[in-house]
C-alpha positions as CSV (number, residue, x, y, z in Angstrom):
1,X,0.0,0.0,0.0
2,X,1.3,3.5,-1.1
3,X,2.0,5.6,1.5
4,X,0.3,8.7,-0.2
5,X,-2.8,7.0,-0.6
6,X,-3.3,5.2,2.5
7,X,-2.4,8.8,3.9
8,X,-5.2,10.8,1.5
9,X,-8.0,8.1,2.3
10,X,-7.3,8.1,6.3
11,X,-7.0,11.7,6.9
12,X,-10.2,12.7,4.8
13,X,-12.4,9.8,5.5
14,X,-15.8,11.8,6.6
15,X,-18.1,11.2,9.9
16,X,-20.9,9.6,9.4
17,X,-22.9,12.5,10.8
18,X,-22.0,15.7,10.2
19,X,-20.3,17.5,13.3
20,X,-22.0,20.6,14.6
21,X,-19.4,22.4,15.1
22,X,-16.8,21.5,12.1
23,X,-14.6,19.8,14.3
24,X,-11.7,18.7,12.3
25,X,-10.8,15.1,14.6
26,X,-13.7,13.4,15.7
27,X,-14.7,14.3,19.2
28,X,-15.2,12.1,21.8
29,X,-18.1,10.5,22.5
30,X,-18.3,10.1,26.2
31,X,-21.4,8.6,27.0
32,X,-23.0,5.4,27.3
33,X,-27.0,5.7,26.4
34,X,-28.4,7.7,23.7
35,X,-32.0,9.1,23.4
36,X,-34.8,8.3,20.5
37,X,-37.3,10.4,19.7
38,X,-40.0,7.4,19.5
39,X,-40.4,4.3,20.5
40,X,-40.5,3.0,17.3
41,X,-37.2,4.0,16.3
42,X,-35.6,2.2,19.6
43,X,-37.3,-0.9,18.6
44,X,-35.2,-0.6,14.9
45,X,-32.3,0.5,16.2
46,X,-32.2,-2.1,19.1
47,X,-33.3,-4.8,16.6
48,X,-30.5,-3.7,14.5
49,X,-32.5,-2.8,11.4
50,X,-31.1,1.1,11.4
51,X,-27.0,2.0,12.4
52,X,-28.3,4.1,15.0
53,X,-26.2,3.9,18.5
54,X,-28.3,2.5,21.6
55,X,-25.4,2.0,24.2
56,X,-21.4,2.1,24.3
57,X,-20.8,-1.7,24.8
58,X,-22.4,-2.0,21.6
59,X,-21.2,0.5,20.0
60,X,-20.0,4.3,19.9
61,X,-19.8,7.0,17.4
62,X,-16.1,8.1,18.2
63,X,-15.0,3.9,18.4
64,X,-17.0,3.6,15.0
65,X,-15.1,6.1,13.3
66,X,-12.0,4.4,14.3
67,X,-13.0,1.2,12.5
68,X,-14.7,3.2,9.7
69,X,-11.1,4.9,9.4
70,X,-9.7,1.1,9.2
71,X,-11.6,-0.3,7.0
72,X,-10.9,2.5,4.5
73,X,-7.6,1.9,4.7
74,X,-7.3,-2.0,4.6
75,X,-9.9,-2.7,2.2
76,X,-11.9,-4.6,4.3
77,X,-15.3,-6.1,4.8
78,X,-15.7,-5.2,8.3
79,X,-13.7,-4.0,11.4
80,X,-14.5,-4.6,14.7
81,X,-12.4,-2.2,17.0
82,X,-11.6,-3.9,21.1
83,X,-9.9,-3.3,24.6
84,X,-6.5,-5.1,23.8
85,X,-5.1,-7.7,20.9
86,X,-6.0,-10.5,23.3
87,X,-9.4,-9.6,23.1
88,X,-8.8,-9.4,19.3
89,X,-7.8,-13.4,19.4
90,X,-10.0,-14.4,22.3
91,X,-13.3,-12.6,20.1
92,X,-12.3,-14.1,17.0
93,X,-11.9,-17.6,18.0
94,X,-15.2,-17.3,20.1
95,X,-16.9,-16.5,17.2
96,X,-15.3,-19.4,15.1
97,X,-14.5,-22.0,17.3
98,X,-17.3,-24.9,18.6
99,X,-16.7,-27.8,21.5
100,X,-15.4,-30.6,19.6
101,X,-13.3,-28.3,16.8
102,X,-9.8,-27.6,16.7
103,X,-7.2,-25.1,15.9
104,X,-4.0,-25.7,13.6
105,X,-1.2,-23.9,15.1
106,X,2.6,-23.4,15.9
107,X,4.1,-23.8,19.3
108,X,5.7,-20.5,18.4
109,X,3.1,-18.5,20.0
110,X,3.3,-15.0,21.7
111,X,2.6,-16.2,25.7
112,X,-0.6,-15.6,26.3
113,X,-1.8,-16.7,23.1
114,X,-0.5,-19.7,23.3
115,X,-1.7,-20.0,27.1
116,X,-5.0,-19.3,25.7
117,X,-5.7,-22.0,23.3
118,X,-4.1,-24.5,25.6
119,X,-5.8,-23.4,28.7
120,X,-8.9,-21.1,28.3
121,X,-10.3,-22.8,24.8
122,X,-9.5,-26.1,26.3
123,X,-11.9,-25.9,28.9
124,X,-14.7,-25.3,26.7
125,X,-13.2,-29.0,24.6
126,X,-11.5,-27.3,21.5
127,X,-8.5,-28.6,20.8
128,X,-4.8,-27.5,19.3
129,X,-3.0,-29.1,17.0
130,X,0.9,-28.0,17.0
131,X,2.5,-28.5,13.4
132,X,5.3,-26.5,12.0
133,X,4.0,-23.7,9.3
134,X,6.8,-23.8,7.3
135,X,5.6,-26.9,6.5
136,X,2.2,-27.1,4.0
137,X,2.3,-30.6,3.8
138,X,2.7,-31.2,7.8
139,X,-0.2,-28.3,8.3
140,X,-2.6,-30.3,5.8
141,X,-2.3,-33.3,7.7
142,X,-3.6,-31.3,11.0
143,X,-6.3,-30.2,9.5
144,X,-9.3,-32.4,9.1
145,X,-13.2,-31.6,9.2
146,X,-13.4,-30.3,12.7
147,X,-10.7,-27.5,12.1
148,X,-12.1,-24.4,12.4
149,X,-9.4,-22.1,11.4
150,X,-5.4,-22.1,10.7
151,X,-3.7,-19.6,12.6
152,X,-0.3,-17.9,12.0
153,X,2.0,-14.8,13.4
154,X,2.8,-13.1,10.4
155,X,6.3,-12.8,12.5
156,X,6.8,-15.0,15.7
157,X,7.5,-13.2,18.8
158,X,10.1,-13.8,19.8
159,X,11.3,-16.5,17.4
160,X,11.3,-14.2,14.5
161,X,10.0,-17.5,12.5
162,X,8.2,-16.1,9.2
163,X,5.8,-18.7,7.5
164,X,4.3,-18.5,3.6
165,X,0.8,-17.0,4.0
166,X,0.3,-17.9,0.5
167,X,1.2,-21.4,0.7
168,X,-1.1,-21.1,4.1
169,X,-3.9,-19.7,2.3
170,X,-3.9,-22.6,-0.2
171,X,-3.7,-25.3,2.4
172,X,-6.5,-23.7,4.5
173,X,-8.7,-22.4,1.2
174,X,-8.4,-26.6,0.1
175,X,-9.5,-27.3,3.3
176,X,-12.4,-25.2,3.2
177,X,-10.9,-23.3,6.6
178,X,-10.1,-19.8,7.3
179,X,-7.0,-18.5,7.4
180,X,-6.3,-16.4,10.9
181,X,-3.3,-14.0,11.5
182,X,-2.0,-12.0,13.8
183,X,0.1,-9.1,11.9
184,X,1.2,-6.6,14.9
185,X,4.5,-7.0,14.5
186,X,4.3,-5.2,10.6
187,X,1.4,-2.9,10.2
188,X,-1.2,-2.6,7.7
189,X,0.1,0.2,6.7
190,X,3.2,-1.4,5.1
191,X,1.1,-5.2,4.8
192,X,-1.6,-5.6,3.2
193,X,-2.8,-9.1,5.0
194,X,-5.2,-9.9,2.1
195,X,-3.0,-10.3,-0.8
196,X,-1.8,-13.2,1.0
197,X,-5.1,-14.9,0.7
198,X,-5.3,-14.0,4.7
199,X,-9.3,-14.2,5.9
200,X,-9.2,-12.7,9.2
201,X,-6.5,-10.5,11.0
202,X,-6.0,-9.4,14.4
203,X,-4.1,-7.2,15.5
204,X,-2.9,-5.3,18.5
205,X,-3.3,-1.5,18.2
206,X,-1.7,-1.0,21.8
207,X,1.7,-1.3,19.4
208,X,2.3,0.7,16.3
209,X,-1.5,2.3,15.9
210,X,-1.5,3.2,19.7
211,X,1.4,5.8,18.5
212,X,3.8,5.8,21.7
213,X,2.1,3.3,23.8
214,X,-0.9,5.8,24.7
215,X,-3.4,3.2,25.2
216,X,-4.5,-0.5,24.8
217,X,-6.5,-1.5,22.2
218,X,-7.1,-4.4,19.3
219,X,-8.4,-4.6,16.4
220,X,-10.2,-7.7,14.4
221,X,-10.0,-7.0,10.4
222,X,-12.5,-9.1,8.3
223,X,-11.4,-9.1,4.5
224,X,-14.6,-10.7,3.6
225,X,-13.2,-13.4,1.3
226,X,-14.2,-16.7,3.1
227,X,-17.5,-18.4,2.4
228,X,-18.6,-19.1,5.3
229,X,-21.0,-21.9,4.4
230,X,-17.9,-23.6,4.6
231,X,-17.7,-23.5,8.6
232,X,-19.8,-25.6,11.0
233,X,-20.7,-22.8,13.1
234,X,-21.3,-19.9,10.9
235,X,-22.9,-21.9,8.0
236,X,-26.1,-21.3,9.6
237,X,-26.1,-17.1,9.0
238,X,-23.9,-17.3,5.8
239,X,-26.2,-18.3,2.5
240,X,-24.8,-16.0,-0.1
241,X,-23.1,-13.8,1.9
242,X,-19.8,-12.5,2.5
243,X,-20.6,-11.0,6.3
244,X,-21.4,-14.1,8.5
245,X,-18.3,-14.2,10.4
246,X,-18.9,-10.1,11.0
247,X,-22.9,-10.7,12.0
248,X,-21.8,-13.3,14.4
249,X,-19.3,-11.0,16.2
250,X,-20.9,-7.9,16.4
251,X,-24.3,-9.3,17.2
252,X,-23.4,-11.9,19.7
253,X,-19.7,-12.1,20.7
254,X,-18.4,-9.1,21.1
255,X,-21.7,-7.6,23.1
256,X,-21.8,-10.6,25.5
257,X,-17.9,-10.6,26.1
258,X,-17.9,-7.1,27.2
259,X,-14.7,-5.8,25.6
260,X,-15.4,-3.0,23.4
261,X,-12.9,-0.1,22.9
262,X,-13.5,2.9,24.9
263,X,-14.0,6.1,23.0
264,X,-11.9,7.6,24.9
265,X,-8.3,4.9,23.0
266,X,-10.5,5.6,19.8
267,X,-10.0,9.0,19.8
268,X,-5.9,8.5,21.0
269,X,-5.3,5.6,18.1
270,X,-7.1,7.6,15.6
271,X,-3.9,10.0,15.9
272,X,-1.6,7.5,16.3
273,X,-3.2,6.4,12.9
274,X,-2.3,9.2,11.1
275,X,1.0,9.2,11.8
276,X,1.4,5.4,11.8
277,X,3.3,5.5,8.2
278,X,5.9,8.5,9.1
279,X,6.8,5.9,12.5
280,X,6.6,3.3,11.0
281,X,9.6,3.8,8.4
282,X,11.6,5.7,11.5
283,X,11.3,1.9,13.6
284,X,11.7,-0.1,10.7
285,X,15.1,1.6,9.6
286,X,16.4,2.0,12.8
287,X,15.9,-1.6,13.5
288,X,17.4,-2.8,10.4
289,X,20.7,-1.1,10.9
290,X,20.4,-1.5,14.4
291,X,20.4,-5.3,13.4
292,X,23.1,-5.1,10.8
293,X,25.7,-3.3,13.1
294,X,25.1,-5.5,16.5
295,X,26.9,-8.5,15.1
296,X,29.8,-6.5,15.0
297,X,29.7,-6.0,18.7
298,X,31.9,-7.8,20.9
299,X,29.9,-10.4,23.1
300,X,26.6,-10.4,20.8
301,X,26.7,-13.8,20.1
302,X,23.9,-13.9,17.4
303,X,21.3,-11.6,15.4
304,X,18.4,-12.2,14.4
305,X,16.3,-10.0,12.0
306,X,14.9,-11.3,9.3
307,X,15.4,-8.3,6.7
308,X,19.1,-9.2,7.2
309,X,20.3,-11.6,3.6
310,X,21.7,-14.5,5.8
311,X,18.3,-14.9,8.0
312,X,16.7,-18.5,6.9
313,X,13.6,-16.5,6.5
314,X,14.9,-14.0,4.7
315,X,13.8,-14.4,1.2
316,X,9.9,-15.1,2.5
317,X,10.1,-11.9,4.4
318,X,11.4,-9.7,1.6
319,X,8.5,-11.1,-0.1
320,X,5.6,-10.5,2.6
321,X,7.1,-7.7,3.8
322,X,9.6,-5.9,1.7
323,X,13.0,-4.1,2.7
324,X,11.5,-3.2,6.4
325,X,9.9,-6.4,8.2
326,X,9.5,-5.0,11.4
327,X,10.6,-3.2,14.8
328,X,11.9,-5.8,16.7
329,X,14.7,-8.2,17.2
330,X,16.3,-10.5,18.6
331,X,19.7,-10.8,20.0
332,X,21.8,-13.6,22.0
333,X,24.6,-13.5,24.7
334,X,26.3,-16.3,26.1
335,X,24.2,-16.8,29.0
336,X,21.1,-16.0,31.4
337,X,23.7,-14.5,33.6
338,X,25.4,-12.3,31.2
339,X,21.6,-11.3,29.4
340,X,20.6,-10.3,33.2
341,X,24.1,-8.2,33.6
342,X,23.8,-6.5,30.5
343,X,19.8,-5.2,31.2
344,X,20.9,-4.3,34.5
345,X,23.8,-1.7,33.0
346,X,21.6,-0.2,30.7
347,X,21.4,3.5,30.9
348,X,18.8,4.4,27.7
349,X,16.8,1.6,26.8
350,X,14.2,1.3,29.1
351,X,13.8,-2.9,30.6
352,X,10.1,-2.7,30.0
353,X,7.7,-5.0,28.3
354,X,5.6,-3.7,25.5
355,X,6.3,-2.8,21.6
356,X,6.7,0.1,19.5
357,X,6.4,2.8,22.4
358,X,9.0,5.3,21.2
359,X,11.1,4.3,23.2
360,X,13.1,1.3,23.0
361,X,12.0,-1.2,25.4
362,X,14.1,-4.6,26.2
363,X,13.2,-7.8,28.3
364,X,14.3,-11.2,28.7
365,X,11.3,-13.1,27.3
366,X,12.5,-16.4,28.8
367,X,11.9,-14.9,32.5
368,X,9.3,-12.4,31.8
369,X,7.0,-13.3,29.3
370,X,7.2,-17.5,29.8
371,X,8.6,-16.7,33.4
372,X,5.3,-19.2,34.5
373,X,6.2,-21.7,31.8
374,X,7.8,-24.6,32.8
375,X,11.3,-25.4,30.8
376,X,10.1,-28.3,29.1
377,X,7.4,-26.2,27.6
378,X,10.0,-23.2,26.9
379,X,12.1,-25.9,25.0
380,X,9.4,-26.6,23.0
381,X,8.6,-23.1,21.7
382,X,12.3,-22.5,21.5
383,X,12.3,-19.9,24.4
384,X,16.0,-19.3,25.0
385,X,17.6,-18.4,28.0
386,X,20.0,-16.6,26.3
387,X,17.7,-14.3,23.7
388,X,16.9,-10.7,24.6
389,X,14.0,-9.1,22.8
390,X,14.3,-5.3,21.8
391,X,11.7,-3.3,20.7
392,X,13.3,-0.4,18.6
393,X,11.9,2.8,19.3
394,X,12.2,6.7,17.8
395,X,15.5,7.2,18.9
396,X,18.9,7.9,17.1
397,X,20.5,4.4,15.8
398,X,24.1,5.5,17.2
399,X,22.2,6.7,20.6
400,X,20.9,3.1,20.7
401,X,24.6,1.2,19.4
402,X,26.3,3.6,22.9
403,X,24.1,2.4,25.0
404,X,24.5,-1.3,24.3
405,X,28.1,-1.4,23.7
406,X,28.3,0.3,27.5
407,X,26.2,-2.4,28.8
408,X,28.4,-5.2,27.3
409,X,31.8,-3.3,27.9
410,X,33.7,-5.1,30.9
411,X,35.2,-1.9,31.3
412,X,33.1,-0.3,34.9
């Protein structure tokens, strides 16, 4: 997606009613009823035959601009804006999972992801199927009649693992199962998800959208491409059309789980939308020579970054994702105990959790993140003890090279 465009649609897309007093953003909403002038029109709008508002857990003029604002910008079917990117994946998968079905995964999972199909959806008897998604043939043979989607990180965190979405799409699409993905770690304004034959993305607008970690928030993107006669539970509301997936969430899902965006992030990542393009490239660059330079760095034992031409992912990335895959790396030192001494000297980069705040923020995933996991399951996601995670923020590249080359120095 050209940066011009996507730039020219998001920052003239119009309200859907006119404001009364020309505001140029679109003001906050701060309420949670609204007032009819009849009963009539409450039954319509609370039968949802008219687009009229009725309460804020439903839905909100200054939140429904957001995802108007969105969908403009991605194309898509329909956008359903939320209080976090779990709530992204935990609304999506209620809305296509069923007791009995299963999910075709990786074990390379962010945390709480993975701790939610293996715990939460578990309880309610769906199951996960591990396979590796580099693999088509291994994912076909996960997927059977019960699978009620494929799910992929466009980019693992923190493994940094980048699978085909194409191939992906084809295995799923034969399948007749939707393709699910979680994209916050490149945004749409530099991926466009449904080239790749991608059905459904989620994403977490705390990150890049949220523009300096103002606010939490999560998005669910529905490209409208899946015919959804094809799935068990949604075959029901889909006859000829495109929006079952999108009826089922707004109507049901979303209003019984509770976890709407507030108007108040709508207004905040509305902003950080507009700018989202401009920060973007600033990250992206700074983390690719960032990335480039470290593994030149005494005591940096290994890189990884997968914009950089030796990365075994390199080639699929480039191809996703072009020249700038991303804010974040990945970095290794010898040990646990040299990883904790190095955060510990840090004077700049802040030891924080988090992504894409503008500052750069650096953790030990193994103890933070999968701290509660136990080391058999940390071996099998390939957690290391040794990998440190950065999220590249606004600052300086050389700023950023200083402050890591003082933390390593044995010179105190």
């Amino acid at each position: 997606m050209k940066s011009k465009a996507y730039e020219a649609r998001l920052l003239h897309k119009t309200y859907p009613k006119a404001d009364p007093y020309g505001s140029l953003s679109m003001p906050v909403y701060h309420t949670l009823a609204y007032e009819f002038e009849t009963a009539a029109e409450m039954e319509e709008a609370f039968c949802g035959r008219t687009d009229e508002h009725t309460y804020s857990r439903v839905s909100n003029p200054t939140v429904q601009h957001f995802e108007e604002r969105v969908k403009e910008i991605t194309a898509a079917h329909g956008v359903t804006a939320l209080n976090s990117g779990m709530a992204a994946i935990s609304n999506t998968f209620f809305t296509l999972a069923w007791s009995g079905s299963n999910i075709v995964t990786s074990r390379h999972l962010f945390g709480n992801t993975y701790s939610f199909f293996t715990n939460t959806l578990s309880a309610f008897g769906v199951e996960v199927r591990f396979c590796d998604l580099t693999n088509p043939g291994e994912v076909a043979a996960h997927i059977d009649g019960q699978t009620c989607a494929l799910f992929a990180e466009v980019i693992t965190n923190p493994q940094m693992e980048v699978a085909d979405l194409t191939a992906l799409s084809r295995v799923a699409h034969a399948a007749n199962v939707p393709l699910v993905v979680d994209s916050t770690l490149v945004p749409f304004s530099h991926f466009r998800a449904a080239d790749f034959g991608v059905d459904i993305e989620v994403v977490s607008s705390t990150k890049y959208i949220s523009g300096g970690a103002t606010s939490l928030g999560g998005l669910i993107i529905d490209y409208g491409q899946f015919h959804w006669s094809r799935s068990p539970r949604l075959q029901s509301l889909a006859g000829d059309s495109p929006s079952a997936f999108h009826l089922k969430l707004r109507r049901e899902v979303h209003r019984n789980l509770g976890a709407y965006m507030t108007p108040e992030v709508a207004y905040l990542q509305s902003l950080g939308l507009e700018t989202l393009p401009v920060r973007y490239e600033r990250h992206a660059a700074t983390c690719r020579s960032l990335a480039e330079q470290l593994r030149t760095i005494p005591g940096v034992v290994g890189v990884t970054y997968t914009a950089l031409a030796d990365n075994p992912f390199y080639q699929v990335s480039r191809r996703q994702f072009g020249d700038l895959p991303g804010a974040m790396l990945t970095f290794d030192l010898a040990s646990k105990e040299h990883c904790f001494r190095f955060l510990d000297r840090l004077k700049m980069i802040c030891r924080a959790t988090n992504l894409f705040d503008n500052r750069s923020l650096i953790l030990h995933p193994a103890s933070t993140i999968y701290g509660s996991f136990t080391a058999e399951q940390r071996a099998l996601m390939d957690i290391k003890e040794t990998t440190l995670r950065l999220s590249v923020g606004l600052e300086g590249v050389d700023s950023l090279l200083a402050d890591i080359r003082q933390a390593l120095s044995d010179k105190r």
